[in-house]
N, C-alpha and C positions, 0 to 999 in steps of 0.2 A: 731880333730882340734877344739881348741875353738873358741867363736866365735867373738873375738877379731884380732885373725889371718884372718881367713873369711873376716871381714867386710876389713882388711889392703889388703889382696889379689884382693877384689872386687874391691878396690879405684884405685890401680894401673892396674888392666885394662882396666879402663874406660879413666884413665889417656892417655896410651895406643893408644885408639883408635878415643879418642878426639883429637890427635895431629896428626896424621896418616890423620887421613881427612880434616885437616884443610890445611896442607902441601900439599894437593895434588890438591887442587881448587882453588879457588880466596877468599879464606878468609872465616870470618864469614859470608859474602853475601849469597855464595853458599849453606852454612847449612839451612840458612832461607827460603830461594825459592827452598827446597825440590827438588834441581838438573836443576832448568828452564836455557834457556839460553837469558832471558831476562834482563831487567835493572828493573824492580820494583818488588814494594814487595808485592803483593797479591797472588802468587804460583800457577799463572797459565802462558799459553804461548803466551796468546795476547802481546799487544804491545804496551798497554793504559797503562795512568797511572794512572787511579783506580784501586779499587777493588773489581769490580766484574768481571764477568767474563765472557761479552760479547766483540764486538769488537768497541764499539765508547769510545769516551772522555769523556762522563756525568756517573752521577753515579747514572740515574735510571736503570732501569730492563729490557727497552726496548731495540731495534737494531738503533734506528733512532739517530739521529744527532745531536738533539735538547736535553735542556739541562732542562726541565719540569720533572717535577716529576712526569706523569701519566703511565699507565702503559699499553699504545695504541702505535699504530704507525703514528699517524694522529702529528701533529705540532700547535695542542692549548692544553688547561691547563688544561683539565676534565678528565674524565677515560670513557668518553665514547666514542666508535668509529660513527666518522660520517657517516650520512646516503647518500648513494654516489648511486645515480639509472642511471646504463647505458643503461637501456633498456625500461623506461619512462611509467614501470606501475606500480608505485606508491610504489615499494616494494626497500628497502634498499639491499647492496649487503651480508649486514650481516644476513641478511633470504633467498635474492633468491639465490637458488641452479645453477641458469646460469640466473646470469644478464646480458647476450646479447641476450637473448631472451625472448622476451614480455609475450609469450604462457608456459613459466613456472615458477612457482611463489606457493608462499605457499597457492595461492588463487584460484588455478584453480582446476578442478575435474580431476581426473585421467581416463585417456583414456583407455581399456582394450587392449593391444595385439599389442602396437605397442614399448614394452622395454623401454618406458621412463618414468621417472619419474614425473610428470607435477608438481605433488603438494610439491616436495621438502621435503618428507618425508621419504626419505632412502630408499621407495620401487616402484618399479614397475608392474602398472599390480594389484596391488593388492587387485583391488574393484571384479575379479571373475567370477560366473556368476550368483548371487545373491545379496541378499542385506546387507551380512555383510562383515568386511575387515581381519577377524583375518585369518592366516595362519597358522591352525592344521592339522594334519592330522587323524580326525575321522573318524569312518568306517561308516558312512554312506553311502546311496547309491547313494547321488545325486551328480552332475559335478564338486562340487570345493571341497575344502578341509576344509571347514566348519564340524561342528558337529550337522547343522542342517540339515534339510531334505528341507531345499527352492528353487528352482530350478528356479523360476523365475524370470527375469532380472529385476536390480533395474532404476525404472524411465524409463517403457517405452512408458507411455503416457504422464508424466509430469515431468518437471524439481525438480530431487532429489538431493541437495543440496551433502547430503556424505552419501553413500550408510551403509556406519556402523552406520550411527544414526539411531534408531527406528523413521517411518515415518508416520505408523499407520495405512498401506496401507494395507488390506487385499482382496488378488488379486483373489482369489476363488471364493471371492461371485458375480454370474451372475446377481441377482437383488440387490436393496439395498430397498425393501421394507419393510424390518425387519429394517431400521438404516433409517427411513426417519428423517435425522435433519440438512438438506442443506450441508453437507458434501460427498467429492469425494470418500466414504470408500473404492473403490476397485481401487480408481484412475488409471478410465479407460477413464476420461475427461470428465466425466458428472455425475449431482449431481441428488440423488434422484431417479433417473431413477425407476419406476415401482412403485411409490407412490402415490397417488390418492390425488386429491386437489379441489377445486372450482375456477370454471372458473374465472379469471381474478384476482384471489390473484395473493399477492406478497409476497414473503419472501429471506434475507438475503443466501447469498451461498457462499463458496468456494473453489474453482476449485483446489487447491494444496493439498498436501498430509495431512492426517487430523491430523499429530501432529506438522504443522507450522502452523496451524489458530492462526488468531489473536498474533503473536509472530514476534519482529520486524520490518520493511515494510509490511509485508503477511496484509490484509485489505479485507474483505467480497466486492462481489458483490451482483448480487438483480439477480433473475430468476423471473418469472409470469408463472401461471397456464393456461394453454394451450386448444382447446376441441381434445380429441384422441377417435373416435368413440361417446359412450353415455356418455363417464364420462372425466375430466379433469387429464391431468399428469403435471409435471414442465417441462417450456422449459429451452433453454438454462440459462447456468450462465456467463453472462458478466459485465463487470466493475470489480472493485476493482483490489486490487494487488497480486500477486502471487510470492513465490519464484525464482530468478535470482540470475548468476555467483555474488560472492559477488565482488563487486571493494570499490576502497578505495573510501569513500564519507562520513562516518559519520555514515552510515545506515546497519543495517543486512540486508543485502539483500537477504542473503540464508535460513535468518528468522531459524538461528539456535540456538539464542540466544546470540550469537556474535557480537558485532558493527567492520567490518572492519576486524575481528580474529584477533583481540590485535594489529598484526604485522606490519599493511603499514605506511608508510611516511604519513605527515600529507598535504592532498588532500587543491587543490585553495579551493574547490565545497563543499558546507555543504549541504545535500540535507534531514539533520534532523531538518533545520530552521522548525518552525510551523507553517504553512501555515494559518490552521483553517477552521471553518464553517461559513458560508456566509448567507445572509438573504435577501428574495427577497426586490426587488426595493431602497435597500441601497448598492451603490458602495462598493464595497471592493476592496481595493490597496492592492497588495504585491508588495515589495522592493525587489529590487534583488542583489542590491549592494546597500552601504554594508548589507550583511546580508546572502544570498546563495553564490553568485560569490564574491571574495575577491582578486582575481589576478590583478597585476598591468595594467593589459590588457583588463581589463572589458570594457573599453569604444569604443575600437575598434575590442574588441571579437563579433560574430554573434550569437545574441539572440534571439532564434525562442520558444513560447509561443502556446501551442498546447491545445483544451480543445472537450473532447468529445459530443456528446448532448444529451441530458437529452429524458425522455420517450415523450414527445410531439413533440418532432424537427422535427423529418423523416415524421409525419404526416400532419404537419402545414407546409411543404416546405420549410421552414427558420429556425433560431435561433430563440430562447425565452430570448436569452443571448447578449449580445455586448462584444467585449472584444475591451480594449483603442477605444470607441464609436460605432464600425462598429459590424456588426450583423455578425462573421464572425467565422469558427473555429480555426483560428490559425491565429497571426502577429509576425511579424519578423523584422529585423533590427540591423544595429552596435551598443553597446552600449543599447539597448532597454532591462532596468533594472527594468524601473516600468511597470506593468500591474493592470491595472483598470477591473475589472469586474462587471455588471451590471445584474442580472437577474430577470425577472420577472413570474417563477415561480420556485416551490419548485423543490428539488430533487438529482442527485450524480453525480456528474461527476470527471473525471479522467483530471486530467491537468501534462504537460509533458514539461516539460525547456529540452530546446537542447543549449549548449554554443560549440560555433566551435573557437577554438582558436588556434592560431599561437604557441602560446606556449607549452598551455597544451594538443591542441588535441582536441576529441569530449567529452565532457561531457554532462551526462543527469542526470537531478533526474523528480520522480513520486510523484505527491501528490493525494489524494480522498478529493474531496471537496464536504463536505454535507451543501445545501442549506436550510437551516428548518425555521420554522417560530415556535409558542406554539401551541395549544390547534388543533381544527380541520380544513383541510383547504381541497378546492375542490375545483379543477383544470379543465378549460373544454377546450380544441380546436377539429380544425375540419381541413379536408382538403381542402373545396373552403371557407377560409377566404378570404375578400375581396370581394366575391362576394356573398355569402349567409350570413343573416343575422340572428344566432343563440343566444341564450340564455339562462342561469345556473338560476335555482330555488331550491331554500332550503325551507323544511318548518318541523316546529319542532312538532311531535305526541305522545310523551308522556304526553300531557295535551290538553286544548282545544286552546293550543294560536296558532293551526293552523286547520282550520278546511277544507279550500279548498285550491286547486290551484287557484292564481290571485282572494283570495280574497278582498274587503275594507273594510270588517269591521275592526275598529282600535282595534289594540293588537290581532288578531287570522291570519293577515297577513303570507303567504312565504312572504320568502327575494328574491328581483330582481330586474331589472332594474329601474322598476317604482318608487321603494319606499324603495329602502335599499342603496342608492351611499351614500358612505363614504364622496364624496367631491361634493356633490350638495344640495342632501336633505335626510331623513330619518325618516321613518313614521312606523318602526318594531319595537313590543315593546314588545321582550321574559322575560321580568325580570333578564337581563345580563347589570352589568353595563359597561360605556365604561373603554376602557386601553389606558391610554397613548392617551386620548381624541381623539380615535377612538371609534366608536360604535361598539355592538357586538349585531347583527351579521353584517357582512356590503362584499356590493359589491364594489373589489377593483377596478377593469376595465373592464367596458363596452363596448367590442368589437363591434362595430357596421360595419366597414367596412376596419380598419386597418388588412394589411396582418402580420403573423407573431403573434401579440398579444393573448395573451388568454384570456380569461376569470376564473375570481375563486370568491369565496366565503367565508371570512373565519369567526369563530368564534374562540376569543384566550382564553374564561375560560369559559367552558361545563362545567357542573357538572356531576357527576356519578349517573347515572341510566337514564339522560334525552337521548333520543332519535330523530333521523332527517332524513328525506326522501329528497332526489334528485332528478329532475325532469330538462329536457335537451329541451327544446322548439323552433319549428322552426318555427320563426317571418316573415322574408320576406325574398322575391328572390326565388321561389320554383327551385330549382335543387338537384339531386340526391348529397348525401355527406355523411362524413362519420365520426363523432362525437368521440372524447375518450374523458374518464372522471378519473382523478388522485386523488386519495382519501388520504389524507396525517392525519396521527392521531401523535401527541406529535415530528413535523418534521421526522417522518419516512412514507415512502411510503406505502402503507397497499393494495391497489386494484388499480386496470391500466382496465378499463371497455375500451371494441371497437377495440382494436387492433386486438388480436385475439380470438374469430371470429369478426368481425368489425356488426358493426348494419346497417341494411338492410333494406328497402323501409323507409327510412327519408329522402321523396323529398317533400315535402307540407308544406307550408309556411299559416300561418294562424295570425291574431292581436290576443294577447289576449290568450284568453278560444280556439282558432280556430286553424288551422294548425295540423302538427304533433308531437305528444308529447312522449318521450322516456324517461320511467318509471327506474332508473339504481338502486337504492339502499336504503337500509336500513337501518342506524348506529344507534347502542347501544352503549351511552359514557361508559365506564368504569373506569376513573383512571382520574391521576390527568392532570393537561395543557401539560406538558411534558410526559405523557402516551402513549403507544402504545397501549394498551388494549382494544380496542374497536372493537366492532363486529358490521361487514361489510356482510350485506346479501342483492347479486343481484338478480333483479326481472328476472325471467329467465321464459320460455316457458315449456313446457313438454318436447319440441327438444331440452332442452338449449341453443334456441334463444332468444336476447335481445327480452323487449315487447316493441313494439309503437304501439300506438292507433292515432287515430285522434281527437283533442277537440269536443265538451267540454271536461275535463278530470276528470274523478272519481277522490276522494282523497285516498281511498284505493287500494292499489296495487290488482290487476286479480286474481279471483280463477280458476286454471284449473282445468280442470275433473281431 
């Protein structure tokens, strides 16, 4: 066959079979909608009259009603789905895995052993009985199915944010006297433990796992050297902030490097507003609306204002501090946005907003408020203020411009009551000029019978290499009391002298050269106004008991056998 025939044979059965189907449906309709038994022409069997091939009348991609072009189920004009929270912690329903319940959330820690999933991550259970989260099965010999050999349970002294992040915790070591650097290394809830110190330092600590220091909210406290038999250990570590469940606020609070983990709704409560550092005897305001609380509800939300106290509170009976006027640790009230702080000595304290609202619930944020002043300051209260009348002497020994206590010859004077008040008179003359038309060195308040008040000393520009000795005088009212002395260098706290062990037979009241006189310390300036650097050596006994003598008083500190 050629293929002229062929192509005549081809034509006629297509002829054929084209008319065969046309005869036998509704036409050319039927050809085009590939057999549907509908009325349009997109070749599917909805019922719309587009063409795609869902079941509404618009002709986007979606199922909904609505005739927008995005490609959501929601009824505005964006492609992104709204954030819809039915169970009011702070998590959209497009992340929580069961928005009708509070307690699970992409935010929460996983529970071990109870089948659920809390953190909305496809697994349950999955944190073990150690401290990583993969699911292998290596032959190792220990309980989970890790391919390490760790057997010990994650976070069970202190709050571990997520057991598969490296924490830094290494739970072996019994002492931490190979790693003394104010870190929890074995995070067993105490820092340093079995590291030798000098009585009545101070140094920086803390308390969380050692690879969230300083990372996020996480913020150092302060511990003091302690006496434990003949030699000194660090006591507790309190203040500052430590790792917590992360919520929505603004803030890592799991201090995993995280603000919030990407995912929550955006919270009334900014609790990363900057609070700041404070300075004694100058008011500082914080705002609380607007600026932390931003809900429409702030004026009749309940705003409670919380603040810890500083290392002389508990000894002085009172506050060193006022908050909005009163000497108080915490005020409260509807609507109470602003807070006035007052303090009149150096130091750290922890302040805590509680907002109770109708709408959003309890909300809290944590701030660390460091009180600092420059250069060197020395801080003195007592326990019977008010009724014994004590006194702070400074006097500087790396040259002769001090050769006694309660000297008069002019320019070799200590600084003290008589002859250093900032706001009376001033007769000390170290070769420090004044700042900010204060003198230096100068006595800022002279407690004479006010309760609650302290006493300090300060100078705001030491030079490096000059040197200053302390000296604690008891004037009048002889009764037994109990003196501490706060040694602050470049606004950090450096020695806490009296607490523990407290100083013992300071009951003798003398004018002058007379009475009792308690000899505390030594400082070598080092570094610049805002330096820490300075060395801090107390007069100690052989026992390492504080020394008091009775006036007259030597200008050189006691040699013992």
């Amino acid at each position: 066959m050629n293929r002229i025939n062929a192509f005549v044979i081809f034509v006629l059965v297509s002829f054929v079979f084209l008319w065969s189907s046309c005869s036998e449906g509704s036409g050319m309709t039927t050809l085009m909608d590939s057999g549907t038994n509908d009325t349009d022409t997109d070749g599917d069997t909805d019922g719309d009259t587009d063409g795609d091939s869902d079941t509404d009348s618009d002709s986007d991609t979606d199922s909904d009603s609505d005739s927008d072009t995005d490609t959501d189920a929601d009824t505005d004009t964006d492609s992104d789905p709204e954030c819809i929270d039915m169970d009011s912690d702070w998590w959209c329903e497009d992340f929580d895995c069961n928005d009708t319940d509070s307690s699970i959330n992409p935010g929460m820690i996983e529970i071990p052993g109870n089948l659920i999933d809390e953190d909305c991550d496809g697994l349950t259970d999955e944190t073990g009985t150690d401290s990583d989260t993969d699911t292998d099965t290596g032959t190792d010999t220990d309980t989970d199915t890790a391919t390490d050999t760790d057997t010990s349970t994650c976070g069970t002294s202190v709050f571990v944010p997520e057991c598969g992040t490296p924490t830094g915790c290494n739970y072996s070591l019994v002492s931490e006297a190979a790693h003394c650097d104010g870190l929890d290394n074995n995070c067993n809830g105490t820092v340093d433990e079995g590291c030798s110190c000098q009585i009545g330092m101070v140094q920086s600590c803390f308390l969380g796992p050692p690879n969230y220091h300083n990372v996020g909210a996480c913020v150092d406290g302060s511990q003091s050297c302690v006496p434990i038999g003949e030699f000194g250990t660090w006591g507790p570590c309190t203040g500052g902030i430590t790792p917590t469940p992360e919520v929505c606020d603004y803030v890592d609070n799991d201090c995993d490097g995280c603000v919030d983990d990407d995912l929550c709704c955006s919270p009334p409560i900014d609790c990363s507003y900057p609070v700041g550092d404070a300075q004694p005897f100058v008011t500082k305001t914080i705002t609380g609306y607007p600026g932390i609380y931003n809900a429409s509800d702030w004026n009749t939300a309940m705003w409670t204002w919380s603040l810890t106290q500083g290392p002389c509170d508990i000894v002085l009976g009172s506050n060193s501090f006022t908050m909005n006027g009163s000497a108080v640790t915490s005020v409260s009230g509807a609507g109470l946005s602003t807070l006035n702080l007052y303090f009149n000595l150096s130091g750290t304290h922890v302040l805590t907003l509680t907002i109770v609202s109708a709408i959003h619930g309890t909300l809290t944020c944590t701030w660390v408020i460091n009180v600092v002043a420059p250069g060197l300051r020395i801080e003195l209260c007592w326990d019977t203020t008010g009724t014994a009348d004590i006194d702070l002497r400074l006097g500087r020994t790396d040259s002769s411009y001090t050769n006694d206590w309660f000297s008069t010859t002019f320019g070799h004077e200590d600084c003290g009551y008589n002859n250093c008040k900032d706001d009376l008179w001033h007769d000390v003359n170290w070769g420090y000029p004044d700042v900010g038309g204060h003198a230096n060195p100068r006595l800022d308040i002279d407690n004479i019978w006010t309760p609650g008040i302290p006493e300090n000393i300060n100078l705001d520009n030491p030079s490096p290499g000059h040197s200053f000795r302390v000296l604690v005088h008891y004037y009048g009212t002889s009764t037994t009391t109990h003196p501490v002395v706060n040694i602050y260098c470049g606004g950090i706290r450096k020695t806490t002298f009296g607490v523990s062990p407290q100083v013992l037979g300071f009951n003798t009241a003398g004018w002058d050269d007379g009475g009792d006189g308690w000899k505390v310390a030594d400082i070598e300036w080092a570094g610049g106004v805002w330096s820490d650097t300075c060395v801090i050596d107390p007069v100690l006994t052989t026992s390492s008991a504080y020394w008091v003598e009775t006036g007259p008083f030597s200008w050189n500190n006691p040699t013992f056998p």
